[in-house]
C-alpha positions as CSV (number, residue, x, y, z in Angstrom):
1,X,-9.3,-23.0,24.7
2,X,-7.8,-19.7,24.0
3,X,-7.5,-18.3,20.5
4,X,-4.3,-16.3,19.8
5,X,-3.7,-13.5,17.7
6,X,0.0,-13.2,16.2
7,X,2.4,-11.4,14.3
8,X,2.3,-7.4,13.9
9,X,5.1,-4.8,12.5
10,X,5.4,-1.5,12.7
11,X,7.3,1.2,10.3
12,X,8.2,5.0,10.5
13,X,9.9,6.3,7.4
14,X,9.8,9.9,6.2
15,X,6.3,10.9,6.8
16,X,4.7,7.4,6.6
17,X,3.9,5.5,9.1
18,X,2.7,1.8,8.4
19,X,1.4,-1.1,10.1
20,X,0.9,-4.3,9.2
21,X,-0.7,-7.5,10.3
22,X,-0.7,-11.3,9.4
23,X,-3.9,-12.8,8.9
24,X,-3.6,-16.1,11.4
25,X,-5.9,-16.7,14.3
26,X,-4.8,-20.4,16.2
27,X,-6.4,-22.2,18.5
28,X,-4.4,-23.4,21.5
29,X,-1.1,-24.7,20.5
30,X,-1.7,-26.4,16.9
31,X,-5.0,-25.5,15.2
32,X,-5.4,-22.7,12.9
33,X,-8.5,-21.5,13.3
34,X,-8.8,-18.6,10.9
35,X,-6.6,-17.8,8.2
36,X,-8.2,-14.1,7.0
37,X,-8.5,-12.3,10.4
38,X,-7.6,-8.6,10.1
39,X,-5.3,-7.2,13.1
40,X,-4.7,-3.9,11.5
41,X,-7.3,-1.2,11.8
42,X,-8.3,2.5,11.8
43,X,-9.5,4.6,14.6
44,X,-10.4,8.0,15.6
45,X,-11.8,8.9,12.5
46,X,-8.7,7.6,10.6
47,X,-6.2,9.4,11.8
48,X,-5.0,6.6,14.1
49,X,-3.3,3.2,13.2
50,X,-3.2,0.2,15.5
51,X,-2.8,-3.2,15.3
52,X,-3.0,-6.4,17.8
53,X,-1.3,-9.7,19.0
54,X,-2.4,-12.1,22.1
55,X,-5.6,-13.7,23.1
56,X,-8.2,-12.6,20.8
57,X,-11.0,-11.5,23.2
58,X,-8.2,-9.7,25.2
59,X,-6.9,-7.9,22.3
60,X,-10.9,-7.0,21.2
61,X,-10.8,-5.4,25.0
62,X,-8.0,-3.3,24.9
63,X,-8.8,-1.7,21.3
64,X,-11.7,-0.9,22.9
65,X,-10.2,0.4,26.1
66,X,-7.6,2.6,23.9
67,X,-10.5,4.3,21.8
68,X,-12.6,5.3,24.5
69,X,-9.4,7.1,26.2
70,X,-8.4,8.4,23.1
71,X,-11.7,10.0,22.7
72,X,-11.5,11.5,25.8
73,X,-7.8,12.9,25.3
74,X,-9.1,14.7,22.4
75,X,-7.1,12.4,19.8
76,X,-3.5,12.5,21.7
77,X,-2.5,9.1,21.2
78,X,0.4,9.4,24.4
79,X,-2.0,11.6,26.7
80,X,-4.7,8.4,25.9
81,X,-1.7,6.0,26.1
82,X,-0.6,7.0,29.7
83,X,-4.3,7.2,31.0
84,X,-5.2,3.7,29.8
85,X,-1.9,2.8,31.8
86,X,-3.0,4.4,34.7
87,X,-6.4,2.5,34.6
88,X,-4.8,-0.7,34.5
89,X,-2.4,-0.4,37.2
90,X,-4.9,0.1,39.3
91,X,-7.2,-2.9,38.5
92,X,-5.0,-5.3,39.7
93,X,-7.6,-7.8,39.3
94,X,-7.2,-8.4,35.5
95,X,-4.5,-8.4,33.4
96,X,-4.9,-8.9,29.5
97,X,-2.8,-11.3,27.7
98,X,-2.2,-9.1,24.2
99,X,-0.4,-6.5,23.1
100,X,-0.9,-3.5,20.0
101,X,1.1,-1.0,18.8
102,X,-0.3,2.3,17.7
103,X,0.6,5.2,15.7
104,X,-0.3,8.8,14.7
105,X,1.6,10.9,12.0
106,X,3.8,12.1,15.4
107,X,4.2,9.4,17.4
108,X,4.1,5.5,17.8
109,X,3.5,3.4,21.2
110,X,3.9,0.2,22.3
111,X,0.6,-0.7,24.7
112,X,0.8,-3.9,26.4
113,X,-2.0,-5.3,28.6
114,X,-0.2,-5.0,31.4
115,X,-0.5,-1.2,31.8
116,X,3.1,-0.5,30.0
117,X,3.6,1.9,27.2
118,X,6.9,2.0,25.2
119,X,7.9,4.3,22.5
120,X,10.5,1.8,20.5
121,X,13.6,2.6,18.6
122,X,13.8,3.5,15.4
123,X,10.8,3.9,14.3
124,X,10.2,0.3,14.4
125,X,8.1,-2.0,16.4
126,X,6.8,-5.8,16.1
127,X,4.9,-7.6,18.8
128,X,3.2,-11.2,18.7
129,X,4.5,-14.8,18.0
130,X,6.7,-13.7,15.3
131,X,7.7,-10.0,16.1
132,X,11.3,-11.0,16.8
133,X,11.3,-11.8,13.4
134,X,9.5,-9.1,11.7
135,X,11.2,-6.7,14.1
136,X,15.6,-8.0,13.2
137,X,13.7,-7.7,9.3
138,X,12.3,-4.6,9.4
139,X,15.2,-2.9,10.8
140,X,17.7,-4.4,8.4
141,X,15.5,-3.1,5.6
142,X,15.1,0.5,7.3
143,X,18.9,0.2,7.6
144,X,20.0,-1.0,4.2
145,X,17.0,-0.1,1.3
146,X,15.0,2.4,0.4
147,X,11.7,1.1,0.6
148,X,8.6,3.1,1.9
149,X,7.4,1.9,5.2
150,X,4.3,0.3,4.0
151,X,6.5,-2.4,1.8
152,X,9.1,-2.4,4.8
153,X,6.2,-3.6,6.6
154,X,4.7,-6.1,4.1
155,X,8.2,-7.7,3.8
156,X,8.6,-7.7,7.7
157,X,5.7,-10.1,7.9
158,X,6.5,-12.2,5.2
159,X,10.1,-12.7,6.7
160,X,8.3,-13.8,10.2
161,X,5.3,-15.9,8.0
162,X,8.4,-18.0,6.3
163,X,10.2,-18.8,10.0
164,X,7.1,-18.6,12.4
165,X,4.8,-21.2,12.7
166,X,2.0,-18.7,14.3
167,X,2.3,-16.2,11.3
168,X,0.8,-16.5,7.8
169,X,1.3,-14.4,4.9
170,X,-2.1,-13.0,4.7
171,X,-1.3,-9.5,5.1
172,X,-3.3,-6.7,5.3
173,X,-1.2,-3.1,6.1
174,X,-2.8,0.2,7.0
175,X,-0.9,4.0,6.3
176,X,-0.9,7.1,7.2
């Protein structure tokens, strides 16, 4: 049984960046597990936001992966980025089923657990169950209100909590 992680948005907006993270862990297809998980965190003594979707355990793993590289690149979140990339690509053996976008004051990637990195448009990203959602929100927001990030965020989630069954609306953000 595999227990999936869901719904995470992204924001850039002046010299905030945001990310936030819904709170629902399910079990296979139709059992919520958990209702309170946090998918949002700090890294590199807090100068580094990142937040996860997928399977759980894999998820767990590639937070881990991206800290140690980031460590080694001396904090440069697309030097550690690319280098994790380069590590998976050449173990083919195991791919891991999650995703997690993270973000600096400069820059904001895209990691998937397939080795690929993205920088996304806009200054906006969403991953999980219900990014599609949080993603067509968030960039209507950007595009049409004034909000900070961090409430661009918030909203994002709550937009994908009301339409995806994988999302709740037990949100917890993290800024810098």
């Amino acid at each position: 049984m595999k227990f999936m992680g869901t719904t995470i948005c992204a924001v850039r907006r002046g010299n905030q960046v945001a990310i936030a993270g819904d709170g629902q862990v399910t079990m296979g297809e139709s059992t919520v597990f958990k209702s309170t998980a946090k998918k949002v965190r700090r890294i590199y003594n807090g100068q580094v936001v990142l937040g996860f979707a997928g399977s759980v355990a894999d998820a767990f793993t590639l937070c881990e992966r991206f800290e140690e590289k980031l460590t080694q690149c001396g904090g440069n979140l697309e030097r550690a980025a690319v280098a994790l990339a380069q590590e998976w690509r050449s173990d083919h053996a195991r791919k891991l089923e999650s995703m997690m976008i993270v973000a600096d004051k400069n820059n904001m990637l895209v990691l998937s657990g397939t080795g690929e990195v993205m920088d996304p448009d806009g200054g906006v990203a969403a991953i999980g169950s219900g990014g599609n959602y949080a993603l067509a929100a968030a960039r209507a927001l950007v595009d049409n209100t004034d909000l900070s990030a961090e409430d661009i965020a918030v909203k994002a989630l709550e937009v994908a909590a009301s339409i995806c069954v994988y999302t709740n609306d037990h949100i917890s953000v993290e800024t810098i």
